[in-house]
Backbone as CSV, one residue per row, in Angstrom:
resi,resn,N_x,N_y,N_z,CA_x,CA_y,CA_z,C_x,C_y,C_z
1,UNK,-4.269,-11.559,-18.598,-3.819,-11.050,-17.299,-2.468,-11.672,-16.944
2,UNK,-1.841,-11.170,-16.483,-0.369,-11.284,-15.979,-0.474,-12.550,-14.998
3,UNK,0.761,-13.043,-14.729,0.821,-13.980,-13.200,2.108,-13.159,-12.214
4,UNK,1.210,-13.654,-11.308,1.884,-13.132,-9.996,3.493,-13.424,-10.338
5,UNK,4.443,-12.621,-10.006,5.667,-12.560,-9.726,6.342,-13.402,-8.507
6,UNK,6.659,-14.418,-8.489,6.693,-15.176,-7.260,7.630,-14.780,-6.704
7,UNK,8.888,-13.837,-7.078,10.073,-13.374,-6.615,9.381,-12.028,-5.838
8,UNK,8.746,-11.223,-6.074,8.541,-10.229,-5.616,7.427,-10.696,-4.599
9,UNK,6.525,-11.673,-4.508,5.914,-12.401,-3.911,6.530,-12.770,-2.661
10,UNK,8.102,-13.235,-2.832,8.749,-13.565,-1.923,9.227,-12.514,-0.930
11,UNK,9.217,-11.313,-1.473,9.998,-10.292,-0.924,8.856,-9.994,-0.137
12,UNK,7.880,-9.653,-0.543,6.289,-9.092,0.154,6.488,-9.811,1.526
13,UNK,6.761,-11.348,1.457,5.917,-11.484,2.252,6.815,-11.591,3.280
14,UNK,8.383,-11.271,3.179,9.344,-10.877,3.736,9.244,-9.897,4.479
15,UNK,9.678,-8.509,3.984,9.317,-7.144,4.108,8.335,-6.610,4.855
16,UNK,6.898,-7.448,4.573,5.799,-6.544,4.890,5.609,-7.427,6.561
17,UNK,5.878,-8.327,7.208,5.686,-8.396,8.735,6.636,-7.848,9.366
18,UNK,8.166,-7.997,8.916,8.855,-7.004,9.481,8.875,-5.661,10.106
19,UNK,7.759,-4.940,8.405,7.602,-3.704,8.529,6.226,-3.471,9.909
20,UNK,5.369,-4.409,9.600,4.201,-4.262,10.804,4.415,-4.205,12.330
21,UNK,5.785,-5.631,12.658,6.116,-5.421,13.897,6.897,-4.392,14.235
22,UNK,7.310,-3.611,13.529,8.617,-2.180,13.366,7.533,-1.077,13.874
23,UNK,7.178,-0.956,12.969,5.747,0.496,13.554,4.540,-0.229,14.650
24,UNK,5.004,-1.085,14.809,3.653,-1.468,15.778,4.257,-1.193,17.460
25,UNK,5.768,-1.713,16.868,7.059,-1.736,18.381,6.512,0.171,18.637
26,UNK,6.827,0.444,17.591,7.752,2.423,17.755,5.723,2.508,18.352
27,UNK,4.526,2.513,17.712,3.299,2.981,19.015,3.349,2.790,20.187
28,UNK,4.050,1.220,20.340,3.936,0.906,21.798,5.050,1.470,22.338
29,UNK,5.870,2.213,22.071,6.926,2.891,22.879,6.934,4.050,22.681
30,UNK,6.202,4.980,21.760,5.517,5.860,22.168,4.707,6.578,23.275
31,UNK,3.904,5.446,23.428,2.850,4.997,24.514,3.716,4.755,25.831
32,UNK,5.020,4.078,25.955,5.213,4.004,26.933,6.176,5.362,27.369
33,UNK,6.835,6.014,26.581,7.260,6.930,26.824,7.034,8.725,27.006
34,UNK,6.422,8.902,25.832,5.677,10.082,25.990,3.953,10.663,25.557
35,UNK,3.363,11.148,25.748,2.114,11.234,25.464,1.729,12.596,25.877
36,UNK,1.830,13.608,25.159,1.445,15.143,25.777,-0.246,15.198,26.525
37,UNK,0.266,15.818,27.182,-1.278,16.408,28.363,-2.492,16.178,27.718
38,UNK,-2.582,17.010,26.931,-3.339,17.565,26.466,-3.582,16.016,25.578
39,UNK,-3.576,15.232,25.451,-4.044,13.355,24.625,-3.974,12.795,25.784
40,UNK,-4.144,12.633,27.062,-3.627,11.832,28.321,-5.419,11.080,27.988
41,UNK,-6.056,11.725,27.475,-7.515,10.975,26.973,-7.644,10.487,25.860
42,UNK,-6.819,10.313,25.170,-6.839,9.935,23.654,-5.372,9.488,23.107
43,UNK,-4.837,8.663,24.154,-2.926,8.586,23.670,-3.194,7.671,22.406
44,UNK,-4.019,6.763,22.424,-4.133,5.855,20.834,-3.964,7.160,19.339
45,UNK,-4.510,7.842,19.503,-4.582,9.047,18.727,-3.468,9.210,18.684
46,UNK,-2.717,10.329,19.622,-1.614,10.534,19.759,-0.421,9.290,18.912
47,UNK,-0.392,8.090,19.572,0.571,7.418,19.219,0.453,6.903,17.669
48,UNK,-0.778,6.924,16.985,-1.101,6.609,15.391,-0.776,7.956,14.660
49,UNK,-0.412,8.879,15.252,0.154,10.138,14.475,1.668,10.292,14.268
50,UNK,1.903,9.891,15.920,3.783,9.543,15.672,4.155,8.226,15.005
51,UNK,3.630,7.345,14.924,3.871,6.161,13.835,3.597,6.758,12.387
52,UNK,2.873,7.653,11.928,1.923,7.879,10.772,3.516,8.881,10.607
53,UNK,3.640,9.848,10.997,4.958,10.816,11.226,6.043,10.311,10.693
54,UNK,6.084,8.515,11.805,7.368,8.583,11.202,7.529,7.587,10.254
55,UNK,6.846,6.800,9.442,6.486,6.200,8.029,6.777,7.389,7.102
56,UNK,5.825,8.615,7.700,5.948,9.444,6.404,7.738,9.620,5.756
57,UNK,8.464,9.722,7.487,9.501,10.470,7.281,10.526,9.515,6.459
58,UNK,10.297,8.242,6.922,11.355,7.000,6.018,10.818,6.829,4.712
59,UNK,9.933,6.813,4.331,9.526,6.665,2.945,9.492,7.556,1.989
60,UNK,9.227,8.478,2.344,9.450,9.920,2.165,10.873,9.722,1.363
61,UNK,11.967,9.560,2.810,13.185,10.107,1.897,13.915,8.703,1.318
62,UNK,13.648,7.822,1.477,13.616,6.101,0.833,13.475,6.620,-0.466
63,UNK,12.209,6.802,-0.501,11.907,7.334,-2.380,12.174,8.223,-2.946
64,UNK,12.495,9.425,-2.463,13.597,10.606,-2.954,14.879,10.055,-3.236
65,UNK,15.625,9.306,-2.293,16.955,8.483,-2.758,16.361,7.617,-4.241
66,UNK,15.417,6.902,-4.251,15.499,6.380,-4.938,15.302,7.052,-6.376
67,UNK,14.412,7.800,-6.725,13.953,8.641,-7.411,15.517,9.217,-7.784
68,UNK,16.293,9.713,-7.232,17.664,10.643,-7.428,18.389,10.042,-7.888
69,UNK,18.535,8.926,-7.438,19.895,7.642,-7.911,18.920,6.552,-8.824
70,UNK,18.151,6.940,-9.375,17.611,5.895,-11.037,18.627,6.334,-12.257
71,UNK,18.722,5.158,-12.846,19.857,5.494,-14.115,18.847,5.632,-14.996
72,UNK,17.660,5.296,-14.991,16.767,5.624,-16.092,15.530,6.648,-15.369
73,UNK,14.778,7.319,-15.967,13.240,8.107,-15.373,12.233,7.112,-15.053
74,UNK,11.764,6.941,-13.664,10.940,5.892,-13.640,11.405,4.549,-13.943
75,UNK,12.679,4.029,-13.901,12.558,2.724,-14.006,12.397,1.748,-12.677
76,UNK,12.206,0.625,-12.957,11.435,-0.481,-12.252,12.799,-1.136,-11.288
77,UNK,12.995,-1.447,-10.279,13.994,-1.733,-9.350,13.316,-2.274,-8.038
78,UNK,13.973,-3.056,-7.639,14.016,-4.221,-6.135,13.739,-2.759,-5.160
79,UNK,14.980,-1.944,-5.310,14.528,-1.066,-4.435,13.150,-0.452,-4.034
80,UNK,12.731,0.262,-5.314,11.376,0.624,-5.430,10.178,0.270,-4.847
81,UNK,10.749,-1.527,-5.041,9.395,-2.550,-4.672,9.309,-2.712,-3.386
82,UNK,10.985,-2.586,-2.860,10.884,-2.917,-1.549,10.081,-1.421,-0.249
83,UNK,9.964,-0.271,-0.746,9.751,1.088,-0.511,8.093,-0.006,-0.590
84,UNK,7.771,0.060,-1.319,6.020,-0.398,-1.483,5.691,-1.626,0.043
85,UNK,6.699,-2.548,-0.111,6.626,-3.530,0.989,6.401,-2.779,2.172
86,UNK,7.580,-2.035,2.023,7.564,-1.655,3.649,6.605,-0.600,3.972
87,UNK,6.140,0.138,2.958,4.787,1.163,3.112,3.560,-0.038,3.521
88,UNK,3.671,-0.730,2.964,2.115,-2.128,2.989,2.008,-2.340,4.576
89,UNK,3.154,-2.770,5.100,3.358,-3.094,6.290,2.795,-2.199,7.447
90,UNK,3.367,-1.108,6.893,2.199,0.247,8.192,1.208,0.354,8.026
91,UNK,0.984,0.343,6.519,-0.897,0.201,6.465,-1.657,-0.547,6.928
92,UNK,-0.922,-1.853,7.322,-1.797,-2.973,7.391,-1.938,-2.989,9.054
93,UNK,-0.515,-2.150,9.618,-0.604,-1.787,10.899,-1.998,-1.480,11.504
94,UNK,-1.216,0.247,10.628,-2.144,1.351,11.106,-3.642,0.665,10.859
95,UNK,-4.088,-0.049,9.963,-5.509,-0.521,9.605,-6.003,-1.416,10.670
96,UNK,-5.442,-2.647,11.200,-5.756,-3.078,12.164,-5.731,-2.635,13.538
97,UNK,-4.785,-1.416,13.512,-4.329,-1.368,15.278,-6.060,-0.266,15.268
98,UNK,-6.026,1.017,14.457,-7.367,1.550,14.444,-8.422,0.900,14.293
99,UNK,-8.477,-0.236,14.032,-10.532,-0.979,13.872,-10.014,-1.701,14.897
100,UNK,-9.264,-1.847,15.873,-9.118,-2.437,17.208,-9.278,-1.791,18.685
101,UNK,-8.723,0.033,18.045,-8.655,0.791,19.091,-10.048,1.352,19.635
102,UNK,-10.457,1.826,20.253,-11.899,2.586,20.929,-11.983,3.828,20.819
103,UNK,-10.778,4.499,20.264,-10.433,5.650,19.912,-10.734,5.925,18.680
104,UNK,-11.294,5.208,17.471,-11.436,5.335,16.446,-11.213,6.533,15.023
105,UNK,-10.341,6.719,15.910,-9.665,8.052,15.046,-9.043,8.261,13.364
106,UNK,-9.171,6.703,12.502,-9.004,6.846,11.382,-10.588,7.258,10.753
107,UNK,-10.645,7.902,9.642,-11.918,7.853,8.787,-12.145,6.903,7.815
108,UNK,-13.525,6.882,7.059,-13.951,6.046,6.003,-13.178,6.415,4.776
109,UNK,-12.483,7.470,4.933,-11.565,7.998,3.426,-10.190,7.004,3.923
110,UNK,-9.730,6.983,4.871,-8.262,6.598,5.455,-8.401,5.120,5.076
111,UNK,-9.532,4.486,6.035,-9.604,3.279,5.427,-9.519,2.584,4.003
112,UNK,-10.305,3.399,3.615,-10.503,2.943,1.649,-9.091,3.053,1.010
113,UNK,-8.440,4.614,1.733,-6.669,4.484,0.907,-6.206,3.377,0.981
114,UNK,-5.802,3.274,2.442,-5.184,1.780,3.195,-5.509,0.470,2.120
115,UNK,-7.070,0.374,2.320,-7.674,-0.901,1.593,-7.039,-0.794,-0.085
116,UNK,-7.187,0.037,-0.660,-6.848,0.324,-2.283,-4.904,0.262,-2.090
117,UNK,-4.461,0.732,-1.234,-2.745,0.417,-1.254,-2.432,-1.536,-0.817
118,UNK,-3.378,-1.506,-0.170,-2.971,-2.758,0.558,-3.348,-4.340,-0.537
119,UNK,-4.432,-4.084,-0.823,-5.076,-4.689,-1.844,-4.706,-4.680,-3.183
120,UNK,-4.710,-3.841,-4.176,-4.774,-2.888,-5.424,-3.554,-2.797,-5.537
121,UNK,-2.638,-1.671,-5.486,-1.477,-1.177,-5.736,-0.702,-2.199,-5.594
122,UNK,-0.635,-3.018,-4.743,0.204,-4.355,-4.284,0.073,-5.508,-5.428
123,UNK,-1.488,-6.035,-5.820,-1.521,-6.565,-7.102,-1.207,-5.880,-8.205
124,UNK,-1.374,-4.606,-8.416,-0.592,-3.896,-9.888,1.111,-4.266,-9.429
125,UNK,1.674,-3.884,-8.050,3.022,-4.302,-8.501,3.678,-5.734,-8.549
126,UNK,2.698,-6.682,-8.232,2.950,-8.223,-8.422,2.346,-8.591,-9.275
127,UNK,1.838,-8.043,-10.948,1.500,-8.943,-11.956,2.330,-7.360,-13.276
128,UNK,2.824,-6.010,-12.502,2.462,-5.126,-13.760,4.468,-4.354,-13.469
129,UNK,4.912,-4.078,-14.445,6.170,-3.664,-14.078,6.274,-2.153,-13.905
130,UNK,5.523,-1.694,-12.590,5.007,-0.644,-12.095,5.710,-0.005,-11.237
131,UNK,7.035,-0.526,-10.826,7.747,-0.205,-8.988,8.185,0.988,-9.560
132,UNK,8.778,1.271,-10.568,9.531,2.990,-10.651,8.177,3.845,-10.825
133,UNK,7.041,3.670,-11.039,6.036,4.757,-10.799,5.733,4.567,-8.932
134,UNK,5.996,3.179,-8.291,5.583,3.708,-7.120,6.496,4.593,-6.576
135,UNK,7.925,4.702,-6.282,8.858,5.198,-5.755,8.437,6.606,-6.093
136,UNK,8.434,7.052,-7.276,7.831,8.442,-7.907,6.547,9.212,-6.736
137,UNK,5.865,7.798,-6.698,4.332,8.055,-5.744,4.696,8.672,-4.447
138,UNK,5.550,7.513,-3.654,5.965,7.804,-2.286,6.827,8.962,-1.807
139,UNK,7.188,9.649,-2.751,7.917,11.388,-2.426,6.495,11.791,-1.700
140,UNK,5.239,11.404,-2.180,4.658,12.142,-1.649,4.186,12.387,0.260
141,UNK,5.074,11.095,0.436,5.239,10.806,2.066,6.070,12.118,2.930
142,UNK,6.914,12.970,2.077,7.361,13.956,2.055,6.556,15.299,2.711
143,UNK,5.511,14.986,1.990,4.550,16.244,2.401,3.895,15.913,3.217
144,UNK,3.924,14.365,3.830,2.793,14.206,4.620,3.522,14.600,5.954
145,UNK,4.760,14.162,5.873,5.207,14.655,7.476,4.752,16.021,8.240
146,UNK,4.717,17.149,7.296,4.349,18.338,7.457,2.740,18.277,7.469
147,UNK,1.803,17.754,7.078,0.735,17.823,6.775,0.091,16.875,8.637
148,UNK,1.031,15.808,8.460,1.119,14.833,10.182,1.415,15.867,11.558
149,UNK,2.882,17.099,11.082,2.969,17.792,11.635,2.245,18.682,12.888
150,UNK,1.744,19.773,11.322,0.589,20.401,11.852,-0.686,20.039,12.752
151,UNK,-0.968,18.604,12.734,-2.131,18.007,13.270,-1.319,17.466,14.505
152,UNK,-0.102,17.345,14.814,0.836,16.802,16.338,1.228,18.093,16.887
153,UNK,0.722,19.614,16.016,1.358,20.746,17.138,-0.062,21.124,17.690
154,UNK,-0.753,20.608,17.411,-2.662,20.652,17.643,-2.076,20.139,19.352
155,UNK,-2.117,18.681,18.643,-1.970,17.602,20.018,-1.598,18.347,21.299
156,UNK,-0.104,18.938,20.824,0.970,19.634,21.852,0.561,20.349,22.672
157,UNK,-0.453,21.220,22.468,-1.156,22.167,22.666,-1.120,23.927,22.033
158,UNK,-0.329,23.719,20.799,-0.489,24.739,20.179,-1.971,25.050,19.660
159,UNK,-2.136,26.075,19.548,-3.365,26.774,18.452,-3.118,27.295,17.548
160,UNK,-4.104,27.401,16.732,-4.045,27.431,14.838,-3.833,28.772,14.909
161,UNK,-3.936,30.048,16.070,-2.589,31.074,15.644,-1.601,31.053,16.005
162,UNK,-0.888,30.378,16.406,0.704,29.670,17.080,1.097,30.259,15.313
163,UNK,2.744,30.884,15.522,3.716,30.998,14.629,3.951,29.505,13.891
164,UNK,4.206,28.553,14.768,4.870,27.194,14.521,3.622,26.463,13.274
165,UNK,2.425,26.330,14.103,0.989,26.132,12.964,1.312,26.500,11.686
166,UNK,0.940,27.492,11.566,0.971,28.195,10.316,2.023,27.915,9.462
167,UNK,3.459,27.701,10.233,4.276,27.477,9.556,4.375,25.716,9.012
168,UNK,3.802,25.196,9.665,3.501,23.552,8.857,2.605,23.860,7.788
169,UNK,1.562,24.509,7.939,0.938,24.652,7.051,1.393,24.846,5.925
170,UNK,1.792,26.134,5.985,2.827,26.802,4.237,3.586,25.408,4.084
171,UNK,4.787,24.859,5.096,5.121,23.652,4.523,4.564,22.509,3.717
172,UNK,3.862,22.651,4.277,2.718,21.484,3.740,2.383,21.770,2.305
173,UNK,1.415,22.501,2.208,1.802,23.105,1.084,2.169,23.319,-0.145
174,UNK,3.561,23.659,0.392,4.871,23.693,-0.506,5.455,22.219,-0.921
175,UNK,5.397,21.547,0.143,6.236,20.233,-0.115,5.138,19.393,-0.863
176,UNK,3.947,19.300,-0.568,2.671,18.973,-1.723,2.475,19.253,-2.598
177,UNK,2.733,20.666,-3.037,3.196,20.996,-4.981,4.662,19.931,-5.703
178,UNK,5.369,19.991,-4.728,6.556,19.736,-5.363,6.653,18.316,-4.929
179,UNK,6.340,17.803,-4.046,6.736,16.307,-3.964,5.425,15.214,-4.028
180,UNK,4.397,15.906,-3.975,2.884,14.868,-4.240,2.270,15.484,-5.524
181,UNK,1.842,16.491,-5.846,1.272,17.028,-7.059,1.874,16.773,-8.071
182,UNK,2.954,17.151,-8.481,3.896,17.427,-9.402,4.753,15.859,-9.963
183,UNK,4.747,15.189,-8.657,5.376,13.602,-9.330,4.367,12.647,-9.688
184,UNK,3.204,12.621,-9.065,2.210,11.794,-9.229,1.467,12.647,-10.212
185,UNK,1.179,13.639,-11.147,0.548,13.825,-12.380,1.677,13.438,-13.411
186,UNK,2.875,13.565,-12.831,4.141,13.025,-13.965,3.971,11.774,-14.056
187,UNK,3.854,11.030,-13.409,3.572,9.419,-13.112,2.313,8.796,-13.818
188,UNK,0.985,9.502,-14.127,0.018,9.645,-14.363,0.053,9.407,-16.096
189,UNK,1.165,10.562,-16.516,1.578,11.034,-18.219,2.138,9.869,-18.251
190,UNK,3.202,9.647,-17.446,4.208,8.675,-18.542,3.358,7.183,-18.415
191,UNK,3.067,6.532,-17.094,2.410,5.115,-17.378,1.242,5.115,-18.663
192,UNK,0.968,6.076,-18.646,-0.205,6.354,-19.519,0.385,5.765,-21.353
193,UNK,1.602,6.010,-20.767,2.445,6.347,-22.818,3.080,5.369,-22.608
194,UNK,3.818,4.461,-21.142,4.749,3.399,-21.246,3.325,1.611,-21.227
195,UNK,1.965,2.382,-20.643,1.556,1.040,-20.718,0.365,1.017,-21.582
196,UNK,0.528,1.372,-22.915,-0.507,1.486,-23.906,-0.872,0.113,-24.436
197,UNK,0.771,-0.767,-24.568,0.485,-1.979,-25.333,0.246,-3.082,-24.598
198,UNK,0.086,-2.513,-23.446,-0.327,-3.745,-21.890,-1.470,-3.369,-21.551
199,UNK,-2.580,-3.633,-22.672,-4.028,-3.378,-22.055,-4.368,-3.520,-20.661
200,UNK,-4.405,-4.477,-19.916,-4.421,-5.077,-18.690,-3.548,-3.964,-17.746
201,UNK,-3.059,-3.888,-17.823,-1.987,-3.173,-16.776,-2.664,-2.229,-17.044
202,UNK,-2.891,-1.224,-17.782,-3.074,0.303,-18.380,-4.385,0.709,-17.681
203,UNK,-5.356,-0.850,-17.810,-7.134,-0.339,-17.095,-6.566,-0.745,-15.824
204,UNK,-5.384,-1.345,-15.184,-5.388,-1.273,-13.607,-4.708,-0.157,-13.291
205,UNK,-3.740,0.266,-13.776,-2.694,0.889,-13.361,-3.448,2.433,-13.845
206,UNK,-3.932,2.706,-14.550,-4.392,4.824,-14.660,-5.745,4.563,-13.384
207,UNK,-6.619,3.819,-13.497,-7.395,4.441,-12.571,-6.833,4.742,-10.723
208,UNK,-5.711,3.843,-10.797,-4.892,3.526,-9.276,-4.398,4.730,-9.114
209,UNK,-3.752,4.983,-10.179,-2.888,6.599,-10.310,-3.829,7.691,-10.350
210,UNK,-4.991,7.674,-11.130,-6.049,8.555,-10.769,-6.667,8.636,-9.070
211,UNK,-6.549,7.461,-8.856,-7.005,7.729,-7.085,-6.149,8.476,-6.566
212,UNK,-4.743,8.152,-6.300,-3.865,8.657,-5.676,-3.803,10.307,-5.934
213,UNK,-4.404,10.569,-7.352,-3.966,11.989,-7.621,-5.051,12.728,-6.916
214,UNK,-6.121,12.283,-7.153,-7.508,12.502,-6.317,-7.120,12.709,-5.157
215,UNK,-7.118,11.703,-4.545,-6.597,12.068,-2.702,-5.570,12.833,-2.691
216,UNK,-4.572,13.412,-3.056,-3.631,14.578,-2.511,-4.609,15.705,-2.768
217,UNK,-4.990,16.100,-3.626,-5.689,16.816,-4.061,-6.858,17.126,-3.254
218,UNK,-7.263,16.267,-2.855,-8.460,16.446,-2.264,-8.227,16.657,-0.271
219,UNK,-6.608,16.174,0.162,-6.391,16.330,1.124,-5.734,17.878,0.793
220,UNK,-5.762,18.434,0.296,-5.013,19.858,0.274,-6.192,20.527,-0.212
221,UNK,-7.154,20.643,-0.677,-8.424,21.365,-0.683,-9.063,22.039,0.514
222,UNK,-8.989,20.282,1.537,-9.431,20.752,2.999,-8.371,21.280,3.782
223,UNK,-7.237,21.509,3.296,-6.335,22.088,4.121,-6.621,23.572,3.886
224,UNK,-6.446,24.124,2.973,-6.843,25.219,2.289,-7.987,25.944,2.754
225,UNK,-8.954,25.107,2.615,-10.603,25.324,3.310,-10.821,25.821,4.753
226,UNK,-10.024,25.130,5.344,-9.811,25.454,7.113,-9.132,25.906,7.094
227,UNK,-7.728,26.195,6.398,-6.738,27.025,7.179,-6.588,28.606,6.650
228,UNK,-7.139,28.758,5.262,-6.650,30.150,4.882,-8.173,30.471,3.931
229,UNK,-9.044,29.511,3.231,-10.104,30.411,2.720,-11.042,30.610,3.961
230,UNK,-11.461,30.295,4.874,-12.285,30.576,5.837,-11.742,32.130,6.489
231,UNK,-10.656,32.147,6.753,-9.730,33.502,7.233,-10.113,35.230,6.505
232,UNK,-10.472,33.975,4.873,-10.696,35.761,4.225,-12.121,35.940,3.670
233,UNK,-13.396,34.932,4.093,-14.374,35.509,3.816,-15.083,36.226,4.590
């Protein structure tokens, strides 16, 4: 087994309170600033969607930059790692501020991601030279904005036949083939062929990547399920 990276160790533990008091500030000023009608009973809700929103939206395009400007496919970079830090940091947010709130609005699936990113993914990238498959991963923050979207035009008081709905939806979607499906089964192939001769890494690192592929997958099933196969049976 590998040893911890004490340099990247250093950065973690840099990065990731920064990142907690950053999204923890933007709920509470959420909260103090706006909160639609229609959540005036549920603003904790409300405000863990516009934090969740806007993680998606920085990481999202954090890792598209990064992903665009690699001199190699997938290679391993400070940048990369630091995209993982600062994702850790909202999770660890979002994880505590929800098992604190009374609103209890995360699920037993949300939690377990959180726990497996926060835990897991964090030790694969402090013992395994894994950061250019995460950056690859986090495009998929891309689709979540749209996927966060649709569930904040709920809030607003739109309904699921609103023009605007529907149209997150198809986004969603779309930006989930191309920026969560499509990079994370690529991510899946190549660690698979780059970490053959790193036993250790290979049994941590495919089943991690198998989760992740699982959960998009499985969050776009139920999108599908409620929004357009129910419509045509």
């Amino acid at each position: 087994m590998h040893q911890l990276d004490e340099e990247r160790v250093a950065v973690l533990l840099k990065i990731v309170p920064l990142s907690f008091v950053l999204f923890w500030c933007i709920g509470k000023l959420t909260r103090w600033f706006y909160v639609p009608e229609p959540m005036k009973e549920a603003p904790e809700t409300w405000c863990a969607y516009v934090v969740s929103w806007t993680h998606a939206l920085i990481s999202g395009q954090l890792a598209l930059f990064c992903c665009l400007t690699e001199e190699t496919w997938m290679e391993n970079s400070w940048f990369a790692y630091q995209i993982q830090c600062f994702s850790t940091g909202y999770f660890m947010m979002d994880t505590l501020v929800s098992i604190w709130s009374k609103e209890k609005y995360n699920t037993a699936e949300v939690y377990v991601h959180h726990f497996v990113i926060i835990i897991f993914v964090n030790y694969a990238h402090l013992t395994c030279p894994c950061s250019g498959y995460g950056a690859w991963n986090y495009t998929c923050e891309i689709s979540n904005v749209f996927l966060h979207s649709r569930k904040m035009t709920r809030f607003i008081g739109y309904s699921k036949s609103s023009d605007i709905y529907k149209k997150m939806n198809v986004a969603y979607l779309g930006t989930f083939a191309v920026f969560r499906l499509l990079p994370q089964c690529l991510v899946l192939y190549k660690s698979s062929l780059d970490l053959q001769e790193d036993l250790s890494c290979f049994v941590m690192c495919g089943p991690l990547q198998l989760y992740l592929v699982y959960v998009g997958m499985h969050t776009a099933r139920k999108v599908i399920r409620n929004e357009f196969r129910e419509k045509t049976l």
